[in-house]
DSSP file (Angstrom, degrees, kcal/mol; ACC not computed):
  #  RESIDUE AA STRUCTURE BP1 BP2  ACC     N-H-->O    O-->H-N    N-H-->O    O-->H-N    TCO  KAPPA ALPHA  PHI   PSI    X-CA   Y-CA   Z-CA
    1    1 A X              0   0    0      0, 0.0     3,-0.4     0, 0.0     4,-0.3   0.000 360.0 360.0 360.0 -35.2  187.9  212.1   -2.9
    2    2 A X    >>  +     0   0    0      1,-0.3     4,-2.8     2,-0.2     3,-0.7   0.860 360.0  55.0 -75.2 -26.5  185.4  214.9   -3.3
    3    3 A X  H 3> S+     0   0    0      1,-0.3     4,-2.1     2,-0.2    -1,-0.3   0.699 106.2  46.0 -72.4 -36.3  183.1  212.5   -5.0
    4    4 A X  H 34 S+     0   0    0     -3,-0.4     4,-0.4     2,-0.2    -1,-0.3   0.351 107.5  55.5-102.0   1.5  183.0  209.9   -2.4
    5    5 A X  H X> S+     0   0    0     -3,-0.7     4,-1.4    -4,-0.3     3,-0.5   0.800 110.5  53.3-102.5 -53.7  182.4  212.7    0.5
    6    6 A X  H 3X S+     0   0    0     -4,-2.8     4,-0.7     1,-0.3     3,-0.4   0.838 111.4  42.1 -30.7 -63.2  179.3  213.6   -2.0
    7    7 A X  H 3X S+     0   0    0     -4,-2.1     4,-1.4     2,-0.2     3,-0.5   0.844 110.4  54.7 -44.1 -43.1  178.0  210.0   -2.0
    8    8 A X  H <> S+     0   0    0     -3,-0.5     4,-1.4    -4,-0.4    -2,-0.2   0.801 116.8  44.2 -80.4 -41.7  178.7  209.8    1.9
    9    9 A X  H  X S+     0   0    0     -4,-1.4     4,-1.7    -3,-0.4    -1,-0.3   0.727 110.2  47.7 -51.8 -56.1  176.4  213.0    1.9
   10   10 A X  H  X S+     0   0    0     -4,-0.7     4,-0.8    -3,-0.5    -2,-0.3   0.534 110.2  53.7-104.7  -0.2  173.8  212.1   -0.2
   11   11 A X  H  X S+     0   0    0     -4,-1.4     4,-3.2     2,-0.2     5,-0.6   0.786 109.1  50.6 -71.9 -43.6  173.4  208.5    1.6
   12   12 A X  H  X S+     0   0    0     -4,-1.4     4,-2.7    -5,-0.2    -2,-0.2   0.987 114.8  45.4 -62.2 -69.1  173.0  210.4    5.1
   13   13 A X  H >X S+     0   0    0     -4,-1.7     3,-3.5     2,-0.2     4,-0.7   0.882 116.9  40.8 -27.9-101.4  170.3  212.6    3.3
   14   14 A X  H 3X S+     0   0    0     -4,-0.8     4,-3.4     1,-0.3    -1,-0.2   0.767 116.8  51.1 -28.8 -60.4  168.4  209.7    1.5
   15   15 A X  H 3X S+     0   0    0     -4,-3.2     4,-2.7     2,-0.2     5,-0.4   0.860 112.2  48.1 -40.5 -30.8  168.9  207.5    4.9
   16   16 A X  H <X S+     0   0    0     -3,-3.5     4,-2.1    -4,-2.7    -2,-0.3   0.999 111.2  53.3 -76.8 -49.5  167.3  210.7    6.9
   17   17 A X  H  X S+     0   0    0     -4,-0.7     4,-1.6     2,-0.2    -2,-0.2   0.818 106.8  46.1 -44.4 -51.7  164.7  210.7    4.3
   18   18 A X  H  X S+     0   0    0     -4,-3.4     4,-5.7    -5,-0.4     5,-0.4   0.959 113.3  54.2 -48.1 -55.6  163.7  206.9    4.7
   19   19 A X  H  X>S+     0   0    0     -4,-2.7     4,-2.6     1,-0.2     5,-0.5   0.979 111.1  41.9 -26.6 -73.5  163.7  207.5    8.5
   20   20 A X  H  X5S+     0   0    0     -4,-2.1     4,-1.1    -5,-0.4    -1,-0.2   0.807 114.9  56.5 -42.8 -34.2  161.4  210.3    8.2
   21   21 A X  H  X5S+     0   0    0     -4,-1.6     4,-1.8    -5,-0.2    -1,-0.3   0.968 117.4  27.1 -55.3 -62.4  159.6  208.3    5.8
   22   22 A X  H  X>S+     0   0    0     -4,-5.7     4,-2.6     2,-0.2     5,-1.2   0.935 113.7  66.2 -90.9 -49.2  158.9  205.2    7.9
   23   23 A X  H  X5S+     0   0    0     -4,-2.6     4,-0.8    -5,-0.4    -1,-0.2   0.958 108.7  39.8 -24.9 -58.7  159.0  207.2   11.5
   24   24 A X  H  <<S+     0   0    0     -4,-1.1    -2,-0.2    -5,-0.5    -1,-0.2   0.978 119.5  51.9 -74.7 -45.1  155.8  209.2   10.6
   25   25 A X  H  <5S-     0   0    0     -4,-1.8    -2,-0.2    -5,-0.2    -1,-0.2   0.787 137.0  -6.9 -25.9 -56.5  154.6  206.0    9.1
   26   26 A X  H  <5S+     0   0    0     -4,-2.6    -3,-0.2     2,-0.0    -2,-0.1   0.606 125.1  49.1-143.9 -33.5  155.1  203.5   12.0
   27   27 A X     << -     0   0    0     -5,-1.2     2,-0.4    -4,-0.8    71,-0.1  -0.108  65.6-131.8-101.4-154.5  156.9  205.4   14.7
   28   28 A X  E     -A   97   0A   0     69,-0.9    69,-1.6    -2,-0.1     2,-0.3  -0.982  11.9-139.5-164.9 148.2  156.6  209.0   16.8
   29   29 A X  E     -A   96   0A   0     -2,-0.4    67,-0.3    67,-0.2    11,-0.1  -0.820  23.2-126.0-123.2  88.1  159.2  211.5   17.6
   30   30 A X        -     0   0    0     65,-1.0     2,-0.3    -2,-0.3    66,-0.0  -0.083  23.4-136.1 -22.9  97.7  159.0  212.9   20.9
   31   31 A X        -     0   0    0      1,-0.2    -1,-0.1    -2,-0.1     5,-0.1  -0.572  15.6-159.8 -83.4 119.1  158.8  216.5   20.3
   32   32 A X        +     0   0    0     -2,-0.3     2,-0.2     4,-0.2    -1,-0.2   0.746  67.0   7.9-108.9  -3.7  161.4  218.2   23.0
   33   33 A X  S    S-     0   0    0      2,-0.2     6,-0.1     3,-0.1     0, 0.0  -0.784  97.3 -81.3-128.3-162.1  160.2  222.1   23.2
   34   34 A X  S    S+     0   0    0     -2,-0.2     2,-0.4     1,-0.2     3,-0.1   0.200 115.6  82.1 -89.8  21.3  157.0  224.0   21.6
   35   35 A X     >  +     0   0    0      1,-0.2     4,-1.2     2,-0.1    -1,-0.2  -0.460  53.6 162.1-104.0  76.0  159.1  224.2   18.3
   36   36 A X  H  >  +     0   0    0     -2,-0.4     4,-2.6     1,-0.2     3,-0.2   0.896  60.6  60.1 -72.2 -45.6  158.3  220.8   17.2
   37   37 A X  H  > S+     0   0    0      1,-0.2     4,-0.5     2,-0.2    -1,-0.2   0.800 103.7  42.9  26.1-112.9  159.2  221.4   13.5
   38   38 A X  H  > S+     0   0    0      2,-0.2     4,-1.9    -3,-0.2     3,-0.5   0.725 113.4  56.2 -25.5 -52.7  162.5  222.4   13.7
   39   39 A X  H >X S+     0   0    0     -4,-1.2     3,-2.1     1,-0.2     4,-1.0   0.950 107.6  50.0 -69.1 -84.5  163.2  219.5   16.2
   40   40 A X  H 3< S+     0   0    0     -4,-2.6    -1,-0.2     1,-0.3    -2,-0.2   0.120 101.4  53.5 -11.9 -44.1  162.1  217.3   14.2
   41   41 A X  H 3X S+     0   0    0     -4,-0.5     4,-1.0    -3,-0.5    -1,-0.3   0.704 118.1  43.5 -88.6 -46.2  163.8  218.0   11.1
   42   42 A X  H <X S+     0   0    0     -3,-2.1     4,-1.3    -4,-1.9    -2,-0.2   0.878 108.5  51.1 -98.0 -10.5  167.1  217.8   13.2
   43   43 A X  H  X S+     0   0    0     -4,-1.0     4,-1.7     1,-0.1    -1,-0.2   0.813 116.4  50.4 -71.3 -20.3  166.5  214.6   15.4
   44   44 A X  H  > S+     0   0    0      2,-0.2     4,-1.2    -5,-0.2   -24,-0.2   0.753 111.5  41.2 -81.7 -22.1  165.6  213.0   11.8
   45   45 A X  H >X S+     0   0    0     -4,-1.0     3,-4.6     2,-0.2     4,-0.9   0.809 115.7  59.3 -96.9 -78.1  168.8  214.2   10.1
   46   46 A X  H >X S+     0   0    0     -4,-1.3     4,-1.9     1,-0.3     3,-0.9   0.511 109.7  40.8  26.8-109.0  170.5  213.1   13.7
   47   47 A X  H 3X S+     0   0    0     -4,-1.7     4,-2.9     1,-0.3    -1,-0.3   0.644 110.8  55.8 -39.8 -31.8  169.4  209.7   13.3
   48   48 A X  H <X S+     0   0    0     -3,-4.6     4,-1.9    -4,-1.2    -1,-0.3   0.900 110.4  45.7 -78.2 -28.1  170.1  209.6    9.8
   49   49 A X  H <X S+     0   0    0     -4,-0.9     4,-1.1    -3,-0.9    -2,-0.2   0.943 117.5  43.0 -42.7 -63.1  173.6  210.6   10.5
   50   50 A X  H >X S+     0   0    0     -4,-1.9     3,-2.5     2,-0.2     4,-1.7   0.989 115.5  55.2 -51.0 -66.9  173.9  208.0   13.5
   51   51 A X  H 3X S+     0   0    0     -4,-2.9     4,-2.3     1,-0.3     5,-0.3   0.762 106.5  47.9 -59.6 -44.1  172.1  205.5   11.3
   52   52 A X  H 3< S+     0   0    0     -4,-1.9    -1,-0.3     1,-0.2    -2,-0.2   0.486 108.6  51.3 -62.9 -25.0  174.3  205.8    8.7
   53   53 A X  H <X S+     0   0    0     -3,-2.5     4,-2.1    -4,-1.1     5,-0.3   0.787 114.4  42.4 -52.6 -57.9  177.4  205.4   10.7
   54   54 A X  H  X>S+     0   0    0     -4,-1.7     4,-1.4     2,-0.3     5,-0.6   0.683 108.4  58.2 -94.2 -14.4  176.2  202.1   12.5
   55   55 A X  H  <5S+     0   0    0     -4,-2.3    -1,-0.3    -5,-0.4    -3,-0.2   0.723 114.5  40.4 -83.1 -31.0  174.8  200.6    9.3
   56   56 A X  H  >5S+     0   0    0     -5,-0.3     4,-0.6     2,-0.1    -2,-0.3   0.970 128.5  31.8 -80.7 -48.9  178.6  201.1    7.9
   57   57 A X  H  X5S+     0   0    0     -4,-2.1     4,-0.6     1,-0.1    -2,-0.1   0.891 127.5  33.9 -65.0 -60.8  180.2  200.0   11.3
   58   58 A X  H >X5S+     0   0    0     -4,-1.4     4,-1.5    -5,-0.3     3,-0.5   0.875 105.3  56.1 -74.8 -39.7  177.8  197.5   12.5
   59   59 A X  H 34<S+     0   0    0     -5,-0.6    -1,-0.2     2,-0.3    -2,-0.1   0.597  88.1  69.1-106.2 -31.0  176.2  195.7   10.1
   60   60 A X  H 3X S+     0   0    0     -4,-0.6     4,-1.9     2,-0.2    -1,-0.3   0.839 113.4  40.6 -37.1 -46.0  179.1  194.1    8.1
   61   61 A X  H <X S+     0   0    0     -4,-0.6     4,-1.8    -3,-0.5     3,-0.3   0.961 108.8  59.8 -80.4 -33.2  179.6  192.0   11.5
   62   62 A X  H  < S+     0   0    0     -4,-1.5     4,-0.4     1,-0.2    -1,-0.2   0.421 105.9  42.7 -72.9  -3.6  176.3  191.6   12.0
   63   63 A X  H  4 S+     0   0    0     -5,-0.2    -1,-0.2     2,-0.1    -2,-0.2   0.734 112.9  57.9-102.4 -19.2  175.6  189.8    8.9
   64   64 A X  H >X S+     0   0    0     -4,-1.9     3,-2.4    -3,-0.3     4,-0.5   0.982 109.8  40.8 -46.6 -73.8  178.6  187.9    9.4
   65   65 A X  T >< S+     0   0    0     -4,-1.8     3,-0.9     1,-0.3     2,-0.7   0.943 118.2  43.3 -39.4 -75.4  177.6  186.6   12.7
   66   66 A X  T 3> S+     0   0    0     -4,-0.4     4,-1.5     1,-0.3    -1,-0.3  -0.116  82.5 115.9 -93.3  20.1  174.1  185.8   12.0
   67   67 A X  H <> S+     0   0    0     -3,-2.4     4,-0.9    -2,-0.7     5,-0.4   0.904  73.1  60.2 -67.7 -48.8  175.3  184.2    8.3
   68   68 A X  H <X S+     0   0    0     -3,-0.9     4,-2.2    -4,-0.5    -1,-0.2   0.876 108.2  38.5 -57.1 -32.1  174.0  180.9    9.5
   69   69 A X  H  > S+     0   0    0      1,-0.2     4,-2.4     2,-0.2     8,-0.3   0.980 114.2  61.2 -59.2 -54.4  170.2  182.1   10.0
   70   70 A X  H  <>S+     0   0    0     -4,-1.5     5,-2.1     1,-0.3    -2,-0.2   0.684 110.3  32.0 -34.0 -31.7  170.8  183.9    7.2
   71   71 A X  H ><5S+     0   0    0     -4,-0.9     3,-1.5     3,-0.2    -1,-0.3   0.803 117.3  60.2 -94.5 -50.4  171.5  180.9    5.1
   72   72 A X  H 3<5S+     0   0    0     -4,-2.2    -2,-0.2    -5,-0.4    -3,-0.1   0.917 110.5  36.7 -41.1 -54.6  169.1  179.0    7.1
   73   73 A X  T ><5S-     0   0    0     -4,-2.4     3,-1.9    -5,-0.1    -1,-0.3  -0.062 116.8-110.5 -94.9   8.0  166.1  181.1    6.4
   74   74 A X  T < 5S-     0   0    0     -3,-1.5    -3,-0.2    -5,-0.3    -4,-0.1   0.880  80.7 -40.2  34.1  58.4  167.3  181.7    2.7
   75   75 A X  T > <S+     0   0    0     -5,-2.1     3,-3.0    -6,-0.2     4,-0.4  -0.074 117.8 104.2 117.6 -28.4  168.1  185.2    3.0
   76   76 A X  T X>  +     0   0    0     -3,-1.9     3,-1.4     1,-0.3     4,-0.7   0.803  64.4  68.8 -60.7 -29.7  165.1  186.3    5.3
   77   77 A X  H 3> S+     0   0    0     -8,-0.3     4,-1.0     1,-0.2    -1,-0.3   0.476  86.5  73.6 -74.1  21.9  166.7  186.6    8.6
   78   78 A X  H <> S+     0   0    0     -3,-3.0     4,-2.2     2,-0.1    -1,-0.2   0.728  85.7  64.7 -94.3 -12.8  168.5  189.7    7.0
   79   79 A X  H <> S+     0   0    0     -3,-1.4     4,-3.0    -4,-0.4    -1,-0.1   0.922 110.5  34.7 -30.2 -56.9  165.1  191.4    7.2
   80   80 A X  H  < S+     0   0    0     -4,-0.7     5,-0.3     2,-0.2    -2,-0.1   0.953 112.1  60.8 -64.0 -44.0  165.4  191.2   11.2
   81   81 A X  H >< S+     0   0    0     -4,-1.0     3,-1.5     2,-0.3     4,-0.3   0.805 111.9  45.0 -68.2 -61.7  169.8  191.7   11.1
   82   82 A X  H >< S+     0   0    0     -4,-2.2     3,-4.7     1,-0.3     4,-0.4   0.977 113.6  49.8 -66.8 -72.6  168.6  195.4    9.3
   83   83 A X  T 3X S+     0   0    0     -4,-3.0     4,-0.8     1,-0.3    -1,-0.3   0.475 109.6  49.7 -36.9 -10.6  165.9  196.0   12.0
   84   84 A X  H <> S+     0   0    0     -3,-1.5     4,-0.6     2,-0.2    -1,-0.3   0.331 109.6  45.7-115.4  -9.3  168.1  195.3   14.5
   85   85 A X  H <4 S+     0   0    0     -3,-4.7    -2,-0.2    -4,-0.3    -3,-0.2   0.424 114.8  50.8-121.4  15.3  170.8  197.7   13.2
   86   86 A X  H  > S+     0   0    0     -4,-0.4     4,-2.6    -3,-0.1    -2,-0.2   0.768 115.8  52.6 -88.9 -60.4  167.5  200.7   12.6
   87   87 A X  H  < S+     0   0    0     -4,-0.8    -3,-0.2     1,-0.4    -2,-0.1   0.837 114.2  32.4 -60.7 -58.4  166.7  199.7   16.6
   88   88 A X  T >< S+     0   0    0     -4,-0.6     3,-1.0     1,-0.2     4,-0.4   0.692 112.7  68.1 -89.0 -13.1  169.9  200.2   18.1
   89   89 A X  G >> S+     0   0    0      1,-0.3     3,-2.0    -3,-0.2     4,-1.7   0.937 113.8  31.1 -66.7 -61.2  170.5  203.2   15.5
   90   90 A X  G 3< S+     0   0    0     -4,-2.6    -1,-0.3     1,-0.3    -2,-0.2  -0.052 100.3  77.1 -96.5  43.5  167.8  205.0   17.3
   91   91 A X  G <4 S+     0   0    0     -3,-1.0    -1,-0.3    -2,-0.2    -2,-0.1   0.390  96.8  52.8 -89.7  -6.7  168.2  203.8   20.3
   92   92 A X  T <4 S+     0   0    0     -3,-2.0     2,-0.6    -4,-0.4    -2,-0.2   0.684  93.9  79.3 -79.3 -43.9  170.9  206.1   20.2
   93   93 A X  S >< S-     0   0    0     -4,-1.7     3,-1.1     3,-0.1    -1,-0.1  -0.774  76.6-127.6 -81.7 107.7  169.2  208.9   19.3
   94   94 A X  T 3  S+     0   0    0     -2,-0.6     2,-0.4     1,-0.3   -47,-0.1   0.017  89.7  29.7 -51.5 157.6  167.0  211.1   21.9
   95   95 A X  T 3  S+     0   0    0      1,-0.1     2,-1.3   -64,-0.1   -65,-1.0   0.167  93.3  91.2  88.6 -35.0  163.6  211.7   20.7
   96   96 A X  E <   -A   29   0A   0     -3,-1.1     2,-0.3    -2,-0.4   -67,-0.2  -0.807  47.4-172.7-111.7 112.7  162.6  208.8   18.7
   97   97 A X  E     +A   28   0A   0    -69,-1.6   -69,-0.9    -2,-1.3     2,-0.3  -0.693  17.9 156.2-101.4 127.9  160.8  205.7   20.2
   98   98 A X        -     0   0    0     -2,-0.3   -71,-0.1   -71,-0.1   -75,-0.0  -0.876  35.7-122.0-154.4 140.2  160.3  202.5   17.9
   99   99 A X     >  -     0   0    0     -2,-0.3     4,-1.5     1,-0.1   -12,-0.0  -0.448  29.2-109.6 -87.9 174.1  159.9  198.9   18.8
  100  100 A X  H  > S+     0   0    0      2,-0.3     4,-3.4     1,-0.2    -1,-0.1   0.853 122.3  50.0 -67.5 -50.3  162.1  196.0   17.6
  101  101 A X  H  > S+     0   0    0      1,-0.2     4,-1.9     2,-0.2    -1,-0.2   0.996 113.1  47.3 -66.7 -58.8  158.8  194.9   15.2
  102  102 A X  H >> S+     0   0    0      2,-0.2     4,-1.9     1,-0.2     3,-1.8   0.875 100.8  62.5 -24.8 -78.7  158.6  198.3   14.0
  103  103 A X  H >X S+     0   0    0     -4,-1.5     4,-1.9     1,-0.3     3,-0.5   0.829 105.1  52.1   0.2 -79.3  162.5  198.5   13.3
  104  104 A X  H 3X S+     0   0    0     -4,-3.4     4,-0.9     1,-0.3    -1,-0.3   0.790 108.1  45.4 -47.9 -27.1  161.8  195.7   10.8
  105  105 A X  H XX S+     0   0    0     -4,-1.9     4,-2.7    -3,-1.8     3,-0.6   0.972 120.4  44.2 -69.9 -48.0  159.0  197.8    9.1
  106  106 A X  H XX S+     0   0    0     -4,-1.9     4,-2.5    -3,-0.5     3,-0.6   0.969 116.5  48.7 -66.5 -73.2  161.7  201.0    9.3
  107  107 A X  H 3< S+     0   0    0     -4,-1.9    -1,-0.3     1,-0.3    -2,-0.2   0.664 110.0  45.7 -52.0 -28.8  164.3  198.7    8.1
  108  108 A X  H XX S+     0   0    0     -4,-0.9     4,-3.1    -3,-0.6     3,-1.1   0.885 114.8  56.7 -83.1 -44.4  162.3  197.0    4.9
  109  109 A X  H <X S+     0   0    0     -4,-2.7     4,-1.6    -3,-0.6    -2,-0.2   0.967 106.5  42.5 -59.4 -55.5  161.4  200.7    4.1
  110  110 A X  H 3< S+     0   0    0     -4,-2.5    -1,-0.3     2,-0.2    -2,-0.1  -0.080 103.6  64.1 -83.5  44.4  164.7  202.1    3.9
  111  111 A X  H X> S+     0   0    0     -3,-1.1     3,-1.0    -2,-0.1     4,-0.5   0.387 113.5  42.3 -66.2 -67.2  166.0  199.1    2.0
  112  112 A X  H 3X S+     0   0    0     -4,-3.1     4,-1.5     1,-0.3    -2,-0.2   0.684 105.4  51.2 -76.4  -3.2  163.4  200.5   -0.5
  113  113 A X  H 3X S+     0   0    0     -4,-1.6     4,-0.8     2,-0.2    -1,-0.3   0.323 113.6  54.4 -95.9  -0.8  163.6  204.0   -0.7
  114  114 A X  H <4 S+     0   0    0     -3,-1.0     4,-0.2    -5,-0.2    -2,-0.2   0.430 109.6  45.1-105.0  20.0  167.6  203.3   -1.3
  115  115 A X  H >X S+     0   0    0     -4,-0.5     3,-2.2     2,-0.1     4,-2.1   0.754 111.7  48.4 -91.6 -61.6  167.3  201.3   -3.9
  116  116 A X  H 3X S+     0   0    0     -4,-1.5     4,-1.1     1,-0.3    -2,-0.1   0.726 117.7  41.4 -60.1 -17.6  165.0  203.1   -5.4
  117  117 A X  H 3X S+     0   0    0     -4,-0.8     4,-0.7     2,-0.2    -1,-0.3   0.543 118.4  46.8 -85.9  -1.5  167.1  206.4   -5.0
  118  118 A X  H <> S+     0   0    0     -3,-2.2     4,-0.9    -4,-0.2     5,-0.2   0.903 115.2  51.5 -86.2 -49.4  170.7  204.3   -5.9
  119  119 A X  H >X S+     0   0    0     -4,-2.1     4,-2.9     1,-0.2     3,-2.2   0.802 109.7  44.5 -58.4 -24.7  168.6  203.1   -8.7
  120  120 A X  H 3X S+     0   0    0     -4,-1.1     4,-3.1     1,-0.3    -1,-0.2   0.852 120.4  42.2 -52.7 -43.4  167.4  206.8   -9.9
  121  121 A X  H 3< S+     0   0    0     -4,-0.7    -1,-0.3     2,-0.2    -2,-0.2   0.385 106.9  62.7-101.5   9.8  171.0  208.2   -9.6
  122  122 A X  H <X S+     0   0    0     -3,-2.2     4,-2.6    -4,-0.9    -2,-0.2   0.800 112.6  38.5 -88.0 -52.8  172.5  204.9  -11.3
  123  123 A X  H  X S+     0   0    0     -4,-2.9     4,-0.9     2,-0.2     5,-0.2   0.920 104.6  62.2 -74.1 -30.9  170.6  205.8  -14.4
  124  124 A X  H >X S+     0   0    0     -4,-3.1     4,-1.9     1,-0.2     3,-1.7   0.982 110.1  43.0 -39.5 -56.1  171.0  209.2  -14.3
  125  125 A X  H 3> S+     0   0    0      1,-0.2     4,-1.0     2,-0.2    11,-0.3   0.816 111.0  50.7 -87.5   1.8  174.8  208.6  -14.7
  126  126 A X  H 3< S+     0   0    0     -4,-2.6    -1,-0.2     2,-0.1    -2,-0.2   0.466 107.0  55.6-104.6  32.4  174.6  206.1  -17.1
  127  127 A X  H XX S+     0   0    0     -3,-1.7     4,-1.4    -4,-0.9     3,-0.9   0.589 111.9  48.1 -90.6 -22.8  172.2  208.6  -19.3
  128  128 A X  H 3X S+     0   0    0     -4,-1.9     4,-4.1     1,-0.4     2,-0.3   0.883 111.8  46.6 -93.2 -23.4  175.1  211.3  -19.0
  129  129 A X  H 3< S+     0   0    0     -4,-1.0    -1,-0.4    -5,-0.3     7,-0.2  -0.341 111.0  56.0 -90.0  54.7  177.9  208.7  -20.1
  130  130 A X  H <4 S+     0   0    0     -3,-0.9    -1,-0.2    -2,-0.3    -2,-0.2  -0.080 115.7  36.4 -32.3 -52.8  175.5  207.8  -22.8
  131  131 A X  H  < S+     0   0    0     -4,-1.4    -2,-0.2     1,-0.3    -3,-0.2   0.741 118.2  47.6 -89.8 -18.3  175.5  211.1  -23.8
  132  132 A X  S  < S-     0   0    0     -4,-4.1    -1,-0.3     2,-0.2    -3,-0.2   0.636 100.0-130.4 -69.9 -31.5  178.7  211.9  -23.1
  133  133 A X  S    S+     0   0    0     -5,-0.3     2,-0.3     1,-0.2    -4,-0.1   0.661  75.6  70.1  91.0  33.8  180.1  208.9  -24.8
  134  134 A X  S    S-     0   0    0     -6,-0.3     2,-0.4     0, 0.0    -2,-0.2  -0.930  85.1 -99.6-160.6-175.1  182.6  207.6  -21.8
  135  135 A X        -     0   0    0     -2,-0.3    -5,-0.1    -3,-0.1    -9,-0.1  -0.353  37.8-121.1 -94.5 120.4  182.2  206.2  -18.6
  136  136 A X              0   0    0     -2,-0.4    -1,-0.1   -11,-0.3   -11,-0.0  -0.266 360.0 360.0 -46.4 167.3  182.5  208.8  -15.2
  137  137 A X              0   0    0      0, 0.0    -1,-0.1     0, 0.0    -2,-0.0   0.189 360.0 360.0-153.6 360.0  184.9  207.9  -13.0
């Protein structure tokens, strides 16, 4: 149990990071006193929190639904189906403005900064069950 509250954790983190990522990138964050900083750091972990919620919630149905574009379009309309679930993720959230086209940019960017952090922390544990010589659990 403690192990899957850890993941849950370090997905919200890594999601907050992609945000941040592709927000300074593509978007703006409405700064809402003269600490901008500070705000910042917590409307981005905010959003990654919200994002990370609605991306579990939402987004199962929404690929469901939208499986016939999906199919249609050999796999590409999931591009939009992930912009659409960044969009309404921060729409949610005060402080952070992004358009729908944008969304898609946010959404293709943090598709690759978590793959490239699941892969990092997939090989990292299978270099310690290497080295341990049996599998983690």
């Amino acid at each position: 149990m403690a192990r899957y509250g850890l993941s849950l954790v370090v997905r919200w983190l890594v999601n907050s990071l992609g945000l941040y990522i592709a927000i300074a990138a593509i978007g703006r964050v409405e700064h809402l006193s003269e600490q901008t900083a500070p705000n910042s750091i917590w409307v981005v972990l905010i959003a990654g929190l919200v994002f990370s919620i609605v991306n579990s919630l939402l987004r199962p149905i929404a690929i469901i639904v939208s499986l016939p574009a999906i199919l249609l379009t050999l796999g590409l309309f999931t591009f939009v189906v992930n912009g659409f679930i960044v969009w309404f993720s921060l729409l949610l959230v005060p402080g952070i403005s992004l358009s729908f086209w944008n969304s898609i940019l946010a959404g293709i960017i943090l598709g690759i900064i978590n793959y490239v952090i699941s892969s990092l922390i997939e090989f990292r544990a299978s270099s310690v069950e290497k080295r341990n010589g049996f599998k983690a659990k």
